[in-house]
N, C-alpha and C positions, 0 to 999 in steps of 0.2 A: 504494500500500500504506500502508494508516493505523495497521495493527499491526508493533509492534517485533516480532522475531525471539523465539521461547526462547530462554534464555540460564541458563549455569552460575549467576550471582550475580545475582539481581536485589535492591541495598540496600534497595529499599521493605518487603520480605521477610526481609531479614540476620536469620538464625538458625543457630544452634550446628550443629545437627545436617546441614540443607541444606548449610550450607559446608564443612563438614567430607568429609561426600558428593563435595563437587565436587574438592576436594582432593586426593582418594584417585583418583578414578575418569576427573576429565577434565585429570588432569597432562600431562604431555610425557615419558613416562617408559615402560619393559619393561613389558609387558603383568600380570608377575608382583608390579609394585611399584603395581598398580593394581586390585587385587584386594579388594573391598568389603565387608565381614562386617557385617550386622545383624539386627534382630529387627523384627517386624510383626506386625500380626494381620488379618487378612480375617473381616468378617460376615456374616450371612447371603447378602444380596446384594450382595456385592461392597464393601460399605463398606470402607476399609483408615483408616490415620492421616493419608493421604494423597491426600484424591478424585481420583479418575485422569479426571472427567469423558467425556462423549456427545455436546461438540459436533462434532464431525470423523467420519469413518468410520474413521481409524485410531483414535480415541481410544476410537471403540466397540467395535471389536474388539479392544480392550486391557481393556477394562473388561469384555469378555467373557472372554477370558484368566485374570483376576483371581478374577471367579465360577468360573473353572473349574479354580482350585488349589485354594479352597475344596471345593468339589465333591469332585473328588479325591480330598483329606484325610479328607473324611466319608466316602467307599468303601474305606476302607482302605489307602491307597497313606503310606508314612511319607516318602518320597522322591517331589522331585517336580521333572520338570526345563522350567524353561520358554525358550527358545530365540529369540531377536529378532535378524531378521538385519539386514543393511544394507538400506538403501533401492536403487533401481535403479539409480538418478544420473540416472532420468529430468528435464527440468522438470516436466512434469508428475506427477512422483508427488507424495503428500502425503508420504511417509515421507522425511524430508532426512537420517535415520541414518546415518554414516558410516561406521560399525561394528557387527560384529556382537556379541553380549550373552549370556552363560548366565546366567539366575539359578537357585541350587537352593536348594529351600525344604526344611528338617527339622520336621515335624512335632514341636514341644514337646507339646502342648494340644489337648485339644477339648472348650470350654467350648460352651454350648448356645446360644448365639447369636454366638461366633465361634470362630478356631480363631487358633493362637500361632504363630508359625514361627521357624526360625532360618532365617539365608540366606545366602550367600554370591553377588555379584555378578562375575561374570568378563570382562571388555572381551576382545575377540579381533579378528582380522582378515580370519573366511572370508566367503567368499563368500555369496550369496542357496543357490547349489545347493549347495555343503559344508555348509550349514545344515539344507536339507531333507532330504540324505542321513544327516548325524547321525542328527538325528529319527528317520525312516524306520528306521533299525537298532538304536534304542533300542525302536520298537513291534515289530521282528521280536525283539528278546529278549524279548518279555512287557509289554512295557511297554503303560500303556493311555492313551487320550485319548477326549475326544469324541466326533470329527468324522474323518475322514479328511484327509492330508495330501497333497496335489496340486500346490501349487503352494505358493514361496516364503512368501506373503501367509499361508499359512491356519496358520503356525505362533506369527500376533500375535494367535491366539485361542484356541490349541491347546498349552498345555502337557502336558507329557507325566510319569503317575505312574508310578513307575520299578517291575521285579519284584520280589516279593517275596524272591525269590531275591537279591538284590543287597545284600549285606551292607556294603561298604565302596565307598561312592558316589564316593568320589577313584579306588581304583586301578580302578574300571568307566570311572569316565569317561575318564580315563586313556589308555584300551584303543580308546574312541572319538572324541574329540575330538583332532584331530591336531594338530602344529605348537603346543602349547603347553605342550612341558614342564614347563619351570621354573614354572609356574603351581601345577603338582600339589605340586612340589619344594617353593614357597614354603608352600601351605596346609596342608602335612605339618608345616612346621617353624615354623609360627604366623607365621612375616613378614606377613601379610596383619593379622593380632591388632596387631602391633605397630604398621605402619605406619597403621593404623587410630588407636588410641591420641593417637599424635601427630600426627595429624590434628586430633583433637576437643582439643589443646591448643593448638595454632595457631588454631583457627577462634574458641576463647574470646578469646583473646587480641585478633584480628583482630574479633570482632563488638564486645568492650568500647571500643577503640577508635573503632570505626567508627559505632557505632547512635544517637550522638546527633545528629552530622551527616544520616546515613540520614534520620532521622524528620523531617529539615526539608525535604526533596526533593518538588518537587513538580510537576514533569514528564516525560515520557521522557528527553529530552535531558539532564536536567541526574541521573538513573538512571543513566543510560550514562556519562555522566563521572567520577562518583565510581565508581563499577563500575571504571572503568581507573583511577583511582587507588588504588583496592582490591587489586587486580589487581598494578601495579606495585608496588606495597608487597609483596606475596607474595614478587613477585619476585627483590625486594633484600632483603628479609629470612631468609625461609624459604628463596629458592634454588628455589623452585617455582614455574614457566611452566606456565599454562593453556594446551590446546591451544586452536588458530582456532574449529573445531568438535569437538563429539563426540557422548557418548549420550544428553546429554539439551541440547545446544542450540547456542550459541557464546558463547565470551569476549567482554564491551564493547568488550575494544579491536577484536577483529572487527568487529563491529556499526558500532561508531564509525567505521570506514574507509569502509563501504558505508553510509555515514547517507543521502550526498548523491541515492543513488538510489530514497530513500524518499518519496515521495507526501504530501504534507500537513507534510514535517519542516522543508524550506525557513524556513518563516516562524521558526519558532522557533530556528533555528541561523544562520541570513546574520545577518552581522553582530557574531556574538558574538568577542570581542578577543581568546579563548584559542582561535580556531581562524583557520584557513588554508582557502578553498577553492583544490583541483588546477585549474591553467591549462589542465591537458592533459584529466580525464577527470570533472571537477566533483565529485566525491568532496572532502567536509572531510577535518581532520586536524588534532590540534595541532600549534602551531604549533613550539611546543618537540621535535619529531619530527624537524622542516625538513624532510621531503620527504612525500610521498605512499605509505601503505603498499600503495595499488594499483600506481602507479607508478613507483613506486621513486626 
């Protein structure tokens, strides 16, 4: 394997608004104090501020997804819910998603070559079929989609415009989304507003720091390393622990653990004085760690 992993922070990239995202959404923390509030726009075809790219078959059915909240939008739907569930845990699946995901989009705008949204992101922990059963009960009240919903898969192209009937999109979903109270509790009472806020004050703080170093980085390995030192500064400062993985990738210091089983990375890491290779399972590690966080 000659490509790094996705990953919450990559410093080649260190931007405000990315890290602040990660902040919120891939912490260690109640699902309620991980609850994402922002704004977007979608273009005609699928353009967002963010290209969701068509190399992968999940990244095309995500970017089918995308066209199809716009879509949506333009048919009248002011609510719109779109639903990502976990991956299977197969190896072989491409989706390595740990978690399952609501985002719902509020229709601000419909300007003629894109449309505005507001969003709210929700990290949760059902299943592939609590997902598609969601779904499935949001289209038996009215709701509309594309495509039919059959299988776990077809809900990463298939967001769903809510009824027009459905006045207050919290206590509907409320009613349908199970196991996640306090989620509704916190979006009622803005903690999600808040904890967002000081997100985007840490992340300034954390890129001003960090982006002159960043822009001297000039390998994956040496990416990953200031990434855990990024990371560990969160840590001791802020009080905030990235999880190993989550919605949109894994922690450096992850990565950095499973370096050793990566394909092409050898060369560029044996040898280097701030690591340790495991006696027992050839995975690096710094050395300042003393042990192996495979091995313990």
């Amino acid at each position: 394997m000659n490509r790094l992993p996705d990953r919450y922070i990559d410093v080649r990239k260190l931007n405000v608004a990315d890290l602040a995202a990660a902040l919120v959404e891939e912490r260690k923390a109640a699902n309620e104090e991980r609850i994402k509030p922002y704004k977007t726009w979608i273009g005609l075809d699928g353009q967002t501020p963010f290209p969701v790219g068509s190399e992968t078959e999940l990244k095309r059915r995500e970017l089918e997804g995308v066209k199809a909240v716009s879509h949506l939008a333009r048919s009248g739907h002011r609510t719109i819910v779109w639903i990502s569930p976990p991956g299977s845990g197969r190896e072989e699946d491409e989706c390595k998603y740990t978690e399952s995901r609501v985002i719902v989009y509020q229709v601000e705008s419909i300007e003629e070559t894109r449309v505005n949204f507001s969003c709210v992101a929700i990290c949760g922990q059902h299943s592939q079929r609590q997902c598609l059963e969601v779904a499935n009960s949001l289209l038996d009240d009215g709701g509309d989609c594309r495509g039919e919903l059959v299988v776990a898969n077809d809900l990463r192209s298939e967001p769903i415009g809510l009824s027009s009937d459905v006045v207050d999109w919290v206590s509907y979903l409320e009613n349908k989304i199970p196991g996640v109270t306090e989620v509704w509790r916190a979006i009622r009472n803005g903690v999600h507003e808040e904890n967002s806020r000081q997100a985007w004050m840490m992340a300034q703080v954390i890129v001003r720091e960090f982006s002159g170093r960043a822009s001297r980085v000039k390998t994956d390995f040496e990416a990953v390393l200031l990434g855990v030192e990024l990371e560990r500064m969160i840590k001791a400062r802020f009080e905030v622990t990235l999880m190993a993985g989550g919605v949109h990738g894994m922690s450096n210091e992850a990565i950095l653990g499973h370096m050793g089983a990566f394909d092409g990375l050898y060369s560029r890491i044996d040898g280097d004085s701030r690591l340790q290779r495991c006696k027992h399972c050839g995975n690096f590690y710094i050395k300042a760690k003393e042990k192996c966080p495979l091995c313990g």
